[in-house]
C-alpha positions in Angstrom: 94.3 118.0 103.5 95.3 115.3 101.2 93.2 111.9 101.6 95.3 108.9 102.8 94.3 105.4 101.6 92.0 103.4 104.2 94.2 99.9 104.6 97.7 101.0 105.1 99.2 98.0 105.8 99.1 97.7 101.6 99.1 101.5 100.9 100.5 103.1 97.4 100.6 107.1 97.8 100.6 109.5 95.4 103.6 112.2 95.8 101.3 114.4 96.8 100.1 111.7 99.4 103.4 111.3 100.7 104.4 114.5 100.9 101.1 114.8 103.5 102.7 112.2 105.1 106.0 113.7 105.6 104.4 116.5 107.5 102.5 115.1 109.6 105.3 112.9 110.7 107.0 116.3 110.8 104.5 118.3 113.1 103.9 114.8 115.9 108.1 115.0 116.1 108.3 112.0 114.6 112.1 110.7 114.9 114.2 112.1 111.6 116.5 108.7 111.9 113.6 106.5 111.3 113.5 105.9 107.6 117.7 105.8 107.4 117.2 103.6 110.1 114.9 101.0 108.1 117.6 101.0 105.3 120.2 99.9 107.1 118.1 97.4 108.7 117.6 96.2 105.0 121.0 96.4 104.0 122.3 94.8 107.2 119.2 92.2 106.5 120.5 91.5 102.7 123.8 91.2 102.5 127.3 90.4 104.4 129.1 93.4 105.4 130.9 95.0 102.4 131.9 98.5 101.3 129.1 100.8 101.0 128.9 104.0 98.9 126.1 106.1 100.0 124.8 108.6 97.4 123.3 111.7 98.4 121.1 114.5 96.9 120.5 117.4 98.6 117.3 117.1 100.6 115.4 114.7 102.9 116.5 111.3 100.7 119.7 112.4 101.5 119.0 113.0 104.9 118.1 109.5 105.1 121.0 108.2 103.1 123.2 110.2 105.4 121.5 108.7 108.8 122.0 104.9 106.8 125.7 105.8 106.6 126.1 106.6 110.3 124.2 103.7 111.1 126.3 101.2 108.9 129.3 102.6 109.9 128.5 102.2 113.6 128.4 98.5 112.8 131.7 98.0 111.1 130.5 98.8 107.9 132.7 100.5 105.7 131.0 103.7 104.1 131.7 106.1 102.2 129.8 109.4 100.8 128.8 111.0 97.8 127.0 114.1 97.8 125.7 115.5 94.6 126.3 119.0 95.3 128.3 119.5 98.5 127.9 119.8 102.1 126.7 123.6 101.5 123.7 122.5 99.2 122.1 120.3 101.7 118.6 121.5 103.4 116.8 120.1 105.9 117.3 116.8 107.4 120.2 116.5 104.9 121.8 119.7 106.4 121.2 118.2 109.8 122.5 114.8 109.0 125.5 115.9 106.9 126.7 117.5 110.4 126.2 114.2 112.1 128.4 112.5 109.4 131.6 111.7 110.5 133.1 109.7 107.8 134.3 110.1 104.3 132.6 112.3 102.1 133.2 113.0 98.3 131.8 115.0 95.3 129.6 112.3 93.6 131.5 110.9 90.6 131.4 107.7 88.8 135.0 107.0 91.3 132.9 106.4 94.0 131.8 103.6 92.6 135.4 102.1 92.3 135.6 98.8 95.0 131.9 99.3 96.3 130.0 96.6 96.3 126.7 97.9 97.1 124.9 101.4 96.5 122.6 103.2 98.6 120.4 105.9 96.1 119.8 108.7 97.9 119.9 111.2 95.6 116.1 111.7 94.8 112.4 111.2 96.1 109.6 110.7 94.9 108.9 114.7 93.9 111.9 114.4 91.1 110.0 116.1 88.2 112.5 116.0 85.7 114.9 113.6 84.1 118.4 112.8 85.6 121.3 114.9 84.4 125.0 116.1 84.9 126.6 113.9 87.4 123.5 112.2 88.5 123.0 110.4 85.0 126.8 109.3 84.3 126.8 107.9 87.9 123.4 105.8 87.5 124.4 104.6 84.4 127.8 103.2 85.6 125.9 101.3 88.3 123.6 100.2 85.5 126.7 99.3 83.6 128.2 97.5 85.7 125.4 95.9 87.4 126.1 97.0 91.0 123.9 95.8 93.7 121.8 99.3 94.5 119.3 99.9 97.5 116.7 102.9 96.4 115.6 104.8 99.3 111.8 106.2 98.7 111.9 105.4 94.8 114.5 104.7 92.2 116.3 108.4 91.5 115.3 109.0 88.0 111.8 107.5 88.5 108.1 109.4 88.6 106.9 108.7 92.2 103.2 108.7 90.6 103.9 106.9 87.1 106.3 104.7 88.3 108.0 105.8 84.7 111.7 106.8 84.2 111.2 111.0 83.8 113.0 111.4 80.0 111.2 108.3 78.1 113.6 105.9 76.4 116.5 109.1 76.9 115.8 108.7 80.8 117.7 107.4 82.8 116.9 105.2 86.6 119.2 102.6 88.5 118.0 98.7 88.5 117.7 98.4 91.9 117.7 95.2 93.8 115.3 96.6 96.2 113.5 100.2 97.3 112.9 101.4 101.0 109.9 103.4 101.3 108.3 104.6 104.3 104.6 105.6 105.6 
């Protein structure tokens, strides 16, 4: 068993902490809706409603990006989705999620970015041990580029959960987020 910090109100986990966390949220049934749920409280919080392109990885930050999407949509908000690798590559809460998802979904491509004015990351957690490549990178760094408003969900896709470092030095690559959801 992995220690947890005493004052939680003002807690910083490890990944390993976290992923602790995660199961034991897993194994007392916690709802799976309720970290998407707290990012589209934040988006709806933040901003008027606007285009939304959600971007998903393949495990449980896309799950949550996937629940946001739902959520955001049921309000009026127009959403679209990117997954990184298709609908076949998601696991877990993603997999379970994806199915819920009845909107738009595309291959993640620097085109979704085209008329969004705000980005959800979802592609990565906290666990990402290496630096972002393939379409991942050329994505992050158009929103970089063109300094789109971004939401992370759990950390910054591109950035060591422990560290708080991009993964790949001064070659890495992370999106300047306006703000980060994270959830214990």
């Amino acid at each position: 068993m992995v220690a947890m910090p005493d004052n939680n109100d003002q807690a910083l986990l490890s990944v390993e902490q976290m992923y602790a966390a995660d199961s034991a949220a897993i194994a007392s049934n916690q709802p799976d809706i309720a970290a998407g749920s707290a990012v589209a409280e934040q988006v709806i919080k933040r901003w008027p409603k606007r285009s939304v392109a959600v971007l998903c990885g393949p495990g449980n930050n896309g799950g949550d990006g996937l629940v946001a999407a739902r959520l955001l949509a049921a309000e009026g908000w127009p959403v679209r989705v990117a997954l990184l690798d298709g609908k076949s590559a998601l696991t877990g809460d993603a997999a379970v999620n994806g199915k819920r998802w009845r909107g738009e979904t595309v291959a993640l491509d620097q085109e979704v970015l085209d008329g969004d004015g705000l980005i959800i990351d979802a592609l990565f957690g906290a666990g990402l041990s290496r630096p972002l490549e393939g379409a991942a990178r050329r994505v992050i760094e158009t929103i970089n580029h063109l300094r789109l408003d971004c939401l992370a969900v759990d950390v910054p896709s591109g950035v060591d959960g422990d560290s708080g470092e991009v993964l790949g030095g001064d070659d890495g690559v992370a999106p300047k987020s306006v703000a980060t959801v994270t959830f214990f």
